[in-house]
C-alpha positions as CSV (number, residue, x, y, z in Angstrom):
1,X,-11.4,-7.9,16.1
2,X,-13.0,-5.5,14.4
3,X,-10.2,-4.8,12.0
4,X,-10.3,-8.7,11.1
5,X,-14.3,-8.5,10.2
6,X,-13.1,-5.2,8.4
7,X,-10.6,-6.8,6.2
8,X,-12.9,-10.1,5.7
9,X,-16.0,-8.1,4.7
10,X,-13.6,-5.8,2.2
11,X,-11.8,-8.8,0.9
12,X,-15.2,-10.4,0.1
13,X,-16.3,-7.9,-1.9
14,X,-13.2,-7.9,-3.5
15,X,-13.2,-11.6,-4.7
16,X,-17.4,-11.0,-5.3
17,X,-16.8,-8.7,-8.3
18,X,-17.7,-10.2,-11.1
19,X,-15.9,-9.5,-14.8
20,X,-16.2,-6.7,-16.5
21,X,-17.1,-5.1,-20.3
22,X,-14.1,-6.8,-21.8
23,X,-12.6,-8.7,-18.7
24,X,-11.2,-12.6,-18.8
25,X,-14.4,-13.9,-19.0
26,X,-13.5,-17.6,-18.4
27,X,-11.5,-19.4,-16.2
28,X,-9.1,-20.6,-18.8
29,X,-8.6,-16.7,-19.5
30,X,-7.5,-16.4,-15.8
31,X,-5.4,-19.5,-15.8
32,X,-3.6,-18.0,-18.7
33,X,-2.7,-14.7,-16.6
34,X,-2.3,-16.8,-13.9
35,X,0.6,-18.9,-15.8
36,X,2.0,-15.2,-17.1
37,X,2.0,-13.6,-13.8
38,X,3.5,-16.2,-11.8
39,X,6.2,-16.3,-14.9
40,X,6.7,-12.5,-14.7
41,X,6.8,-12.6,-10.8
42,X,9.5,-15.3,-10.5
43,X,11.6,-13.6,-13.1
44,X,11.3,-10.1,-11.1
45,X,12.3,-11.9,-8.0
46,X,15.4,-13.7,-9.1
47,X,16.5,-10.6,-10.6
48,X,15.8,-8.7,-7.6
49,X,17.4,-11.6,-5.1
50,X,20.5,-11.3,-7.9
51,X,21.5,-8.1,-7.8
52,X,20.7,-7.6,-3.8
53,X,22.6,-10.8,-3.1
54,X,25.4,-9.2,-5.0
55,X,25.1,-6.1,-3.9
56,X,25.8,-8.0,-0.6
57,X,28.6,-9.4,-1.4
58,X,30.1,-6.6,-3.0
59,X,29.4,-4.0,-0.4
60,X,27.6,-5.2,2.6
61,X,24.3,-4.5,4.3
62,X,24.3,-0.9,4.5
63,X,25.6,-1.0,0.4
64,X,23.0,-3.5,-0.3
65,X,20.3,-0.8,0.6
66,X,20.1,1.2,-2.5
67,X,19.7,-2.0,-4.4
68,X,16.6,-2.8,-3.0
69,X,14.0,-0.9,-5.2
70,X,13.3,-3.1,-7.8
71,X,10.7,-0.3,-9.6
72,X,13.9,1.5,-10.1
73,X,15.6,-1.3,-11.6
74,X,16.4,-1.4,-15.1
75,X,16.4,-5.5,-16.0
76,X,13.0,-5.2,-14.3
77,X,12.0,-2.5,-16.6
78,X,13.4,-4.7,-19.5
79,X,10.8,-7.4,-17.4
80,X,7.5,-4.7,-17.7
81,X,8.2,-3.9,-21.3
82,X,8.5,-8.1,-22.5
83,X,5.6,-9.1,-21.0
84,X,3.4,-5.7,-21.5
85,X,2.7,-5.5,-18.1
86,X,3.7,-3.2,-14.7
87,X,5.8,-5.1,-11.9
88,X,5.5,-3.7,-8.3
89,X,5.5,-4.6,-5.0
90,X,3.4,-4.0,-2.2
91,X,2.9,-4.3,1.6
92,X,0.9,-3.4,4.4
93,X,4.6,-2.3,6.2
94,X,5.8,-0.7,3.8
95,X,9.4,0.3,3.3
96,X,9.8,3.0,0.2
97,X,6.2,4.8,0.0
98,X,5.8,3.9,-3.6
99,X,4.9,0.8,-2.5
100,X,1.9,1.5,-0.3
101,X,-1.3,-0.4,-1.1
102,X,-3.7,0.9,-3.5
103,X,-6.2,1.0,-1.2
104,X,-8.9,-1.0,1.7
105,X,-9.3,-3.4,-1.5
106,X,-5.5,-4.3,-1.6
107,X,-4.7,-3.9,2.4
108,X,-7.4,-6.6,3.2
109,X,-6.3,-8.8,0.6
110,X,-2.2,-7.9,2.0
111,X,-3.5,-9.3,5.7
112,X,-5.3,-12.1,4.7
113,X,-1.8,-13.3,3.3
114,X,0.3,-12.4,6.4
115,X,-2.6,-14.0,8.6
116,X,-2.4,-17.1,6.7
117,X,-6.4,-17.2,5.5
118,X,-5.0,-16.5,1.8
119,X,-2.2,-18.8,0.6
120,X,-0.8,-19.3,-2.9
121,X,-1.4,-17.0,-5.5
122,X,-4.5,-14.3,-6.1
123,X,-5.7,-13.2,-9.6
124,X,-7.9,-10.0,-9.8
125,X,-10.2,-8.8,-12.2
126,X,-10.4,-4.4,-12.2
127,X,-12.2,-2.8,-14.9
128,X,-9.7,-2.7,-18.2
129,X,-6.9,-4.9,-16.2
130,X,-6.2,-8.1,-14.3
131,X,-4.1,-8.1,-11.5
132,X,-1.4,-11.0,-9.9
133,X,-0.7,-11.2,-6.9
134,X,2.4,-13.8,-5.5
135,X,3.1,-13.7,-1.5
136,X,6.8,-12.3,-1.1
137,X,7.8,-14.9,1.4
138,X,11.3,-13.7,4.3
139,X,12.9,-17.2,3.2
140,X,16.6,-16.0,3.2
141,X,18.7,-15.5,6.7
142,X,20.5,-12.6,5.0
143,X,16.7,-11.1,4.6
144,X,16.6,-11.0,8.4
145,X,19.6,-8.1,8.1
146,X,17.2,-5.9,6.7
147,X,13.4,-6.9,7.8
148,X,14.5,-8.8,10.8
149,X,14.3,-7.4,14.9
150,X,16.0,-4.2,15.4
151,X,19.5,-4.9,17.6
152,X,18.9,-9.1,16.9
153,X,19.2,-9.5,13.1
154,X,19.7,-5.6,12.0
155,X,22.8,-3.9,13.7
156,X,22.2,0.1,14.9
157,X,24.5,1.2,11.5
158,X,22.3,-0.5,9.0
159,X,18.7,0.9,11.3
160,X,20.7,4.2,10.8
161,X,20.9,3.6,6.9
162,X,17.2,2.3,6.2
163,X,15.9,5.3,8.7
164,X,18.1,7.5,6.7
165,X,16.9,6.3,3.0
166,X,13.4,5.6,4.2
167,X,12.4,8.0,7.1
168,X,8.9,5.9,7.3
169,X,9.6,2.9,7.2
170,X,7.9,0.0,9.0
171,X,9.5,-2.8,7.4
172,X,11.2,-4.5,10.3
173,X,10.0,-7.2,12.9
174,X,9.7,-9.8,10.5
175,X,10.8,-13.4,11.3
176,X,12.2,-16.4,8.9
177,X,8.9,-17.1,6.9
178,X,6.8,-14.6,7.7
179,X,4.9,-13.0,4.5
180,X,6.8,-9.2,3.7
181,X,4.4,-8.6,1.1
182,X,3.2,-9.3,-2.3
183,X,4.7,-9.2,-6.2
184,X,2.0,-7.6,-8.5
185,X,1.9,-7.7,-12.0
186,X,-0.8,-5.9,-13.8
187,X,-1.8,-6.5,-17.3
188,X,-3.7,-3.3,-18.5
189,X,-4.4,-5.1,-22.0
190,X,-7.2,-7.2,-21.7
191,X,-7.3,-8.0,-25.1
192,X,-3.6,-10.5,-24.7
């Protein structure tokens, strides 16, 4: 319970922050990085689903592994340099370390998501840069093979293979639906 009030009281602050020197200063400036994150986020996410689907086809599960960092993807690079932004993911059980939240900020606003009390998506105002957030949603069967219940949707060869590409990972458990984590987009020029 105390972890709940915990991420509440953070996540409060977070939304109570109001614009900065040079930040969106209007909610027609949000709306617009709103429009552009949610454009940028679906695009990184059907690429992502693209290549990881055929990845899947092509090799399997196990195969489909090394397809699934989409910071080390070059079409999502092509994606960051387009919109002049950063695409990254993030989760509070995370698979591949890089995607760890960027702090208490970020992990309250992760929960709230996978507890249901946020829904849709989140734009951020930090200091030089606005930040979108869209929920990552588990709404693919063939997700289960990889975020699903260890020896019910992931097979022992394929836990062998995520434990063996990502010795920390706590990215399994999930169920059909369940929130994995969030697309961010960050827009470091507030001038756009």
């Amino acid at each position: 319970m105390k972890k709940i009030v915990f991420s509440f009281a953070v996540l409060s602050i977070c939304f109570a922050c109001g614009p900065q020197a040079g930040s969106p200063d209007s909610s027609k400036d949000l709306a617009a990085y709103s429009a552009k994150g949610k454009e940028v986020a679906s695009l990184a996410q059907q690429t992502f689903f693209q290549e990881v689907n055929d990845a899947l086809n092509e090799g399997g599960t196990e195969y489909a592994l090394q397809f699934m960092h989409p910071i080390d993807n070059p079409k999502i690079d092509s994606l960051d340099r387009v919109y002049e932004c950063t695409i990254g993911r993030t989760s509070n059980k995370i698979r591949n370390v890089a995607n760890k939240p960027d702090g208490p900020e970020e992990l309250a606003l992760i929960e709230a998501y996978v507890n249901g009390k946020v829904q849709g998506d989140t734009v951020l105002v930090r200091n030089d840069h606005v930040i979108y957030y869209q929920p990552i949603l588990l709404s693919m069967p063939a997700c289960l093979q990889c975020h699903g219940q260890p020896g019910v949707d992931i097979t022992d060869s394929t836990l062998a293979a995520i434990h063996t590409l990502y010795p920390d990972d706590q990215a399994t458990g999930y169920k059909l639906g369940d929130v994995r984590g969030l697309w961010k987009v960050t827009f470091k020029d507030m001038a756009q």
